[in-house]
N, C-alpha and C positions, 0 to 999 in steps of 0.2 A: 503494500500500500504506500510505500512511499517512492518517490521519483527515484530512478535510478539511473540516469543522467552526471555527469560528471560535473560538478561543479567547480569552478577555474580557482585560481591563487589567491581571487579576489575576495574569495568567500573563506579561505584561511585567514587571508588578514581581520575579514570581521569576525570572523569566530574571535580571534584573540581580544580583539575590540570587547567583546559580550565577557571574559572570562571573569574581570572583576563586580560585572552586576549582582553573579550568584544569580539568589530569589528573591530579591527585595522587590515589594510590590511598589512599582510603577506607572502609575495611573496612567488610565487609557482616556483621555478627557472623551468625556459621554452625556450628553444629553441625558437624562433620566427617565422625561416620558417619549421618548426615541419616534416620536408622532409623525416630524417630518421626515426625520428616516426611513422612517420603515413603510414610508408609501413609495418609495422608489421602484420604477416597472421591476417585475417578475419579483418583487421582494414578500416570503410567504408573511402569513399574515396570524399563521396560528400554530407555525413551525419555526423551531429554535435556528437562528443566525447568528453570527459574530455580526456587532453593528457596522465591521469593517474588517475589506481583506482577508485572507484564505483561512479555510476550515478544511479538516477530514477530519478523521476517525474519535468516537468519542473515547476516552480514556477518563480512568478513575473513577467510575461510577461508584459512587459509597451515599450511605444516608447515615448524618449524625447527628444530635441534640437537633430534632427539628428539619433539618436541611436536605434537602439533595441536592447533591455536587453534580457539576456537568463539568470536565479538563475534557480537551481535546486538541487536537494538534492544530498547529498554531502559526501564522507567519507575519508579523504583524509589519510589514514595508509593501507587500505586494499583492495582487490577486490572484496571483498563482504562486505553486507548492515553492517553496524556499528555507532555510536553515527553520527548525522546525524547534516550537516551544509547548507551554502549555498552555491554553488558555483555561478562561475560569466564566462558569454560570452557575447562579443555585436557583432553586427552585424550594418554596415550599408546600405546593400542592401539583408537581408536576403537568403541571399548566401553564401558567405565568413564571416566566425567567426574571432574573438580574444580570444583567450584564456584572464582572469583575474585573478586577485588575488581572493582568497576564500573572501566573501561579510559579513559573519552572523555565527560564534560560539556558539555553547552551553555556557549556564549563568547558574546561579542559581538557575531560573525558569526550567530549562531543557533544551533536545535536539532543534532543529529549524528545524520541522517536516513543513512541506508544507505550502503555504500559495502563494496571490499576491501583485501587486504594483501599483497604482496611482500615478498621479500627481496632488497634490492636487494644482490647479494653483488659486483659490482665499484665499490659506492660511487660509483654516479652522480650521485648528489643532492649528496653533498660534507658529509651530514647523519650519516655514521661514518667508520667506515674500511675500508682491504679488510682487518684483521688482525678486526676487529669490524664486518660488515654490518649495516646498520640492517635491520630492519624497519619497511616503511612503509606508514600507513593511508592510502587515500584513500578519502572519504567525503564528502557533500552537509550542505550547509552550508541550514539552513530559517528564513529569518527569518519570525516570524511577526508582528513588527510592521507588516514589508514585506509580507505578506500579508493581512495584516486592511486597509492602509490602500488594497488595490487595484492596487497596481503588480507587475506582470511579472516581474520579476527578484529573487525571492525566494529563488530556489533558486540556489547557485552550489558550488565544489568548494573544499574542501579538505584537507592531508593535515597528518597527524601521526607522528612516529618514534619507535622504542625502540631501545635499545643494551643492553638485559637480555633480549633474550627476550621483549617482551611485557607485563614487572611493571608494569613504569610509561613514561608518553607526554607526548613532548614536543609541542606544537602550532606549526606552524613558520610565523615570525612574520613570514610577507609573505603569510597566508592572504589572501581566497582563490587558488587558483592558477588557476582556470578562473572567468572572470567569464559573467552571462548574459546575452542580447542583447533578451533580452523574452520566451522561451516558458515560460510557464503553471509545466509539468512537465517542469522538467530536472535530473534526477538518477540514485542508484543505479550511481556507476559501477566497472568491473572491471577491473582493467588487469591486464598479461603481459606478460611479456619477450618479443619476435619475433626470432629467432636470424638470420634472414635477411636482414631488414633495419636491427640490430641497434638496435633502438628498443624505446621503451615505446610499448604500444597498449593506449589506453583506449574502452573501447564504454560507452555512457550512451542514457539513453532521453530525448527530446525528445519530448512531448506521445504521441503514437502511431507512433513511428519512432524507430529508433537513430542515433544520431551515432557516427564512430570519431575518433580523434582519436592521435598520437603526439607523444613525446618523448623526448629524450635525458637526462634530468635528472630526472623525475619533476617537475618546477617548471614547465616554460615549455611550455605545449601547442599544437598547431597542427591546428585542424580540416582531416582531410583527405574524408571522402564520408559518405554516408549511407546506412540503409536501412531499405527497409519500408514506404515510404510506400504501395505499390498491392497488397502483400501480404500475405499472414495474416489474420488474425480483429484486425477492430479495435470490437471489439461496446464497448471500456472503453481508460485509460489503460494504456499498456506501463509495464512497471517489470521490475526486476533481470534487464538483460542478462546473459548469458555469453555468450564467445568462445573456441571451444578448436580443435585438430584432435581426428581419431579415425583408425584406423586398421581398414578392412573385417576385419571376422575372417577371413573367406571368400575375401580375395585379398589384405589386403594393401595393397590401393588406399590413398591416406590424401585424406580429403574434410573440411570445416570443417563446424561446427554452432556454430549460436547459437540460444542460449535466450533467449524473451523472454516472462514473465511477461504476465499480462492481466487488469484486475481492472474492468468488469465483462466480461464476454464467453464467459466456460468455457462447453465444453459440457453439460455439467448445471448449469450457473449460479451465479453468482458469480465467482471467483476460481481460477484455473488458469495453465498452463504451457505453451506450443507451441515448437516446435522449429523451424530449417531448418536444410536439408543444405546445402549448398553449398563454395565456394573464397573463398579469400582470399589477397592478393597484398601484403598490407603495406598498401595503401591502401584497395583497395576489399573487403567481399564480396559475394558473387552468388550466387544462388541461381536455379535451374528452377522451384524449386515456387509454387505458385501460392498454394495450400490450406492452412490450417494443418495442422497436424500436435501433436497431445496428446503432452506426456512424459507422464502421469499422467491417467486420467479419471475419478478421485475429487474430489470437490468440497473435499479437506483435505490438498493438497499443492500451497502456494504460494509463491511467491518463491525458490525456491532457484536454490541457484548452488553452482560446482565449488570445491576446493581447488586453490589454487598452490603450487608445488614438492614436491609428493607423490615421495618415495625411488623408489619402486615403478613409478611412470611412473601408475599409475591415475588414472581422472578420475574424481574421489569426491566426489558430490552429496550436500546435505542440503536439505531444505526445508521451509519451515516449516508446519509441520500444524495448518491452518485455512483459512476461508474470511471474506472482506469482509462474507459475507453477514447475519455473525451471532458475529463472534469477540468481542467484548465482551459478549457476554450469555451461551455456557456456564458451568453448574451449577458453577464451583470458586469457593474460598471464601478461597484464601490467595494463590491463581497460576493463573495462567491463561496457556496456551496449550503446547505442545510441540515437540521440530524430528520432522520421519520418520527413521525408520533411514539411516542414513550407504548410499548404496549405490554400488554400481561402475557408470557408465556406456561402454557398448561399442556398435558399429555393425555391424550388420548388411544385408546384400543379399537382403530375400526377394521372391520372386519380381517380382525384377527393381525393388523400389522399396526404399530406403535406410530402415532404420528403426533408433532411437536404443533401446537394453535398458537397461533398468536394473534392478538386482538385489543385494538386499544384502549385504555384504563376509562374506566368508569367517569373521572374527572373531567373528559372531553364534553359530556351534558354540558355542563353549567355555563357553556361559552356559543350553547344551542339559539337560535331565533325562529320556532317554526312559522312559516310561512305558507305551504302549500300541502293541502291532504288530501288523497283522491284513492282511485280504483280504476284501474283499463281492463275492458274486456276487447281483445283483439281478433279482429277474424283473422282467415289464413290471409298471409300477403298484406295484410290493414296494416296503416300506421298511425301513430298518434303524437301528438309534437306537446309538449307542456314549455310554456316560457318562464324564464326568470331571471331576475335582471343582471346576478352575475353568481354562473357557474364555478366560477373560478374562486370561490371564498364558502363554500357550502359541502354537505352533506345531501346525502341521496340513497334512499334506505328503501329496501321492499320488500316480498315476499313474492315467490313464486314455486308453481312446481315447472313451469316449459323449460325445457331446456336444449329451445331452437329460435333465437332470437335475438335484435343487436339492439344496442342502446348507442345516439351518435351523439355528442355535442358540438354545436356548431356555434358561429358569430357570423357577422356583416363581411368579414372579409372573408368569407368560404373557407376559412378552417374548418376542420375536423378530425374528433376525437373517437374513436369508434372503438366500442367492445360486445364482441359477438360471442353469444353460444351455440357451439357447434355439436350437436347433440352425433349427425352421423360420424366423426370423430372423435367426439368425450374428448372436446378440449376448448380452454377460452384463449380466446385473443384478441391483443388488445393491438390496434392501430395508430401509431403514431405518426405515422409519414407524413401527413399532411397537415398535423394538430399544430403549427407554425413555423417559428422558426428551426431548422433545423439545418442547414445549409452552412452550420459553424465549425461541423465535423461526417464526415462522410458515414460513419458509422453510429451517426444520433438517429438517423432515420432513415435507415437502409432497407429494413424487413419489419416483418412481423413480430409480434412476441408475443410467442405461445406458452400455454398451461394446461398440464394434462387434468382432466376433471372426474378419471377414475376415484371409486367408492364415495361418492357422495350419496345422501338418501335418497328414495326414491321419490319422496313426496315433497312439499314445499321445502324450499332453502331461501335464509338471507342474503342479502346481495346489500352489501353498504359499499358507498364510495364517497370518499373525500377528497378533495379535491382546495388544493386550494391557489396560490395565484403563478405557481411554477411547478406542481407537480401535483401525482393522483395518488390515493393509495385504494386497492380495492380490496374487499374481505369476503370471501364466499363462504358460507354456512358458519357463521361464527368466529373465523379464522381460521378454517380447514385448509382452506386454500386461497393465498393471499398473492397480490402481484403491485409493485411498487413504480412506479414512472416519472422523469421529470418531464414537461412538456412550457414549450413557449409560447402560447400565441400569442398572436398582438395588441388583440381584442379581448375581452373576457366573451367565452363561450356563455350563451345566452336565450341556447334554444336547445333542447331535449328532444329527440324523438324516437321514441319505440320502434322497432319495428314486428311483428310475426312475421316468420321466415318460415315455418312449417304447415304442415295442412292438416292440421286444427286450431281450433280456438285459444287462444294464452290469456290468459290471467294474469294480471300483477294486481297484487292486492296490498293491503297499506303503505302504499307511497307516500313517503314523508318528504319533503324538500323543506329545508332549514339553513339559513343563513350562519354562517359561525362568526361569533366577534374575535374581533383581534386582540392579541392577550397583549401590544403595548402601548 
């Protein structure tokens, strides 16, 4: 996930420039109610942005006295990827953000390439107290001089702590804690408390395979197995592991999943996410599956990874909405890029194969405006158009059992956004070739992008989509099957139209259209 592009002499001398800042928080002068900012074209409206300049991958997802932390990589001179830091957002109802001061600068060791954050609340590290637990980042250490000059061991780990919450970070001065032994890509990594074997467990990606690794101390780690090496989709380099449990909705069971990132290799191309089910035992995990398996079949939901110590018990993903393919070259002019909606990940048993839901946090109501509530009954071939004034900032919720039928959004300037169900191929596809601009990179709008729509029920399913002023997320049956999209148009899409494609009659029944406010 991060550029791998060489960068010249010029970028050693400013690293050196950066090595005495450390983490001292240096304000990012910010408007507070970010009003007139955040109406800038394509600027979303109810999805998190840096108020300025480049964004990927979210890092340190933690919840602490109250907060959720959003760090993510960070460039603060340009709007495309550059010496990379951390920024900083919290949240306290994961909804509405604060913009923060930048959290983590490039040192000596290198850039501050991806990584997460604990709360170490019995003071294992020795780095607070138990009256005051530190929060502590662990994150990859990228030298890029050690990179430009050819040698292997560019990439290594180190962490940094706070005793406020987050304000400000100490970089703790036997960096790195994890040295590398020679491979290429080693980084990104997520640590957890394991209650059972009462260690810290860090999972990290090594070239195309994960490494696990524990400790008692957050400081001194001891590789214990690996995995992946004969499994999954290895079409590109793995990056931002996750390792969590989940518990079957349906029984109860509790089974392990890990997320591992793939960048190049998606199924609609570029940059995507696959999952395994499996157990883990403190040392090892294991997995049955052979195949990958998609969190997401949109080509603009990459990198994500869960929050640790969530009150609630939930496992709350965010990821970052884009693709390798083409993220440095969309139409924005001040900031570039976005995270997806924060959503709840759960485990399901359907018909007999483990499948990972995910679907957005209950929170998203309260920023609801409804507007529009109907019923279509469609003959074969009928269409039916519902207008509203702008698609591009809303929600779009129904029921149906057809599953032969497109739904297109349109505007004045003959945009359009189109997604069809293809019932004689059990699969959806979403159309963006023509939904605007797209002509910034050959591979934004080249094809299709399809989703297979094997084991859904047979009888009515939800169909939610959001939508908001640069991109779509849709959710089929709950989050069974989800697909993520940026799109440009120039206009706000402002016209709906159904279509029936098959030969019988379709139903769509509680159609909700609802406006979403902007959470700045």
């Amino acid at each position: 996930m991060k550029n791998k592009l060489l960068i010249g002499l010029c970028l050693i001398c400013w690293l050196h420039s950066c090595r005495d800042k450390k983490s001292e928080n240096i304000e990012i002068p910010v408007d507070r109610t970010l009003v007139e900012t955040y109406k800038e074209k394509y600027r979303p409206q109810y999805h998190f942005t840096p108020e300025k300049m480049w964004m990927n991958d979210p890092n340190g997802l933690v919840y602490h006295q109250g907060i959720y932390h959003l760090f993510y990589q960070y460039y603060p001179d340009d709007i495309v990827w550059g010496p990379m830091h951390w920024g900083h957002a919290i949240s306290k109802d994961m909804v509405h953000w604060e913009q923060k001061p930048i959290a983590l600068y490039p040192d000596e060791h290198g850039l501050i390439f991806s990584g997460s954050a604990v709360v170490d609340l019995n003071n294992t590290s020795g780095l607070g107290s138990k009256e005051n637990p530190p929060l502590v980042a662990i994150y990859t250490y990228h030298d890029m001089k050690g990179e430009k000059e050819g040698a292997l061991d560019f990439q290594t780990q180190g962490i940094a702590y706070s005793l406020d919450n987050g304000e400000s970070w100490v970089k703790y001065d036997k960096n790195p804690v994890i040295l590398n032994e020679g491979i290429k890509d080693f980084r990104d990594p997520k640590v957890f408390w394991h209650e059972e074997t009462e260690h810290w467990i860090l999972v990290l990606v090594a070239g195309d395979y994960a490494q696990i690794y524990n400790s008692k101390n957050l400081k001194e780690w001891t590789l214990l197995s690996d995995f992946g090496k004969e499994v999954g989709a290895h079409g590109g380099v793995w990056e931002c592991p996750d390792l969590f449990p989940l518990k079957i909705a349906e029984t109860g069971e509790e089974k392990w999943v890990m997320i591992i990132s793939i960048n190049p290799g998606a199924p609609n191309g570029g940059s995507g996410t696959q999952y395994f089910i499996g157990d883990f035992d403190g040392t090892n995990f294991t997995s049955d599956q052979k195949a990958p398996k998609w969190l997401d079949w949109g080509t603009d939901n990459y990198a994500g990874v869960t929050y640790n110590n969530v009150p609630s018990g939930e496992r709350i993903f965010i990821g970052w909405m884009s693709n390798w393919d083409y993220a440095r070259n969309t139409p924005t002019e001040k900031w570039r890029s976005a995270m997806t909606l924060p959503r709840n990940l759960s485990l399901s048993k359907i018909n007999g194969e483990y499948t990972l839901i995910n679907y957005p946090l209950e929170g998203l109501a309260s920023l609801k405006q409804s507007r529009i509530k109907k019923e279509l009954n469609l003959a074969p071939q009928e269409k039916e158009v519902i207008n509203f004034d702008n698609y591009n900032q809303a929600e779009v919720r129904f029921q149906t059992s057809g599953r032969y039928f497109d739904l297109t959004f349109s505007n004045a300037s003959e945009e359009q956004l189109v997604f069809l169900f293809d019932q004689e191929n059990e699969e959806f596809i979403l159309d963006r070739t023509s939904s605007g601009q797209t002509s910034f990179k050959e591979t934004f709008g080249d094809k299709l992008h399809k989703m297979p729509l094997e084991n859904l029920p047979s009888g009515n399913i939800e169909v939610r989509i959001l939508m908001d002023w640069s991109s779509v997320e849709i959710f089929i049956n709950k989050g069974q099957k989800v697909m993520t999209s940026q799109i440009f148009p120039k206009d706000p899409y402002n016209v709906l139209t159904f279509t029936n494609l098959g030969a019988e009659g379709l139903s769509i029944m509680d159609i909700e259209i609802s406006k979403i406010e902007a959470i700045w």
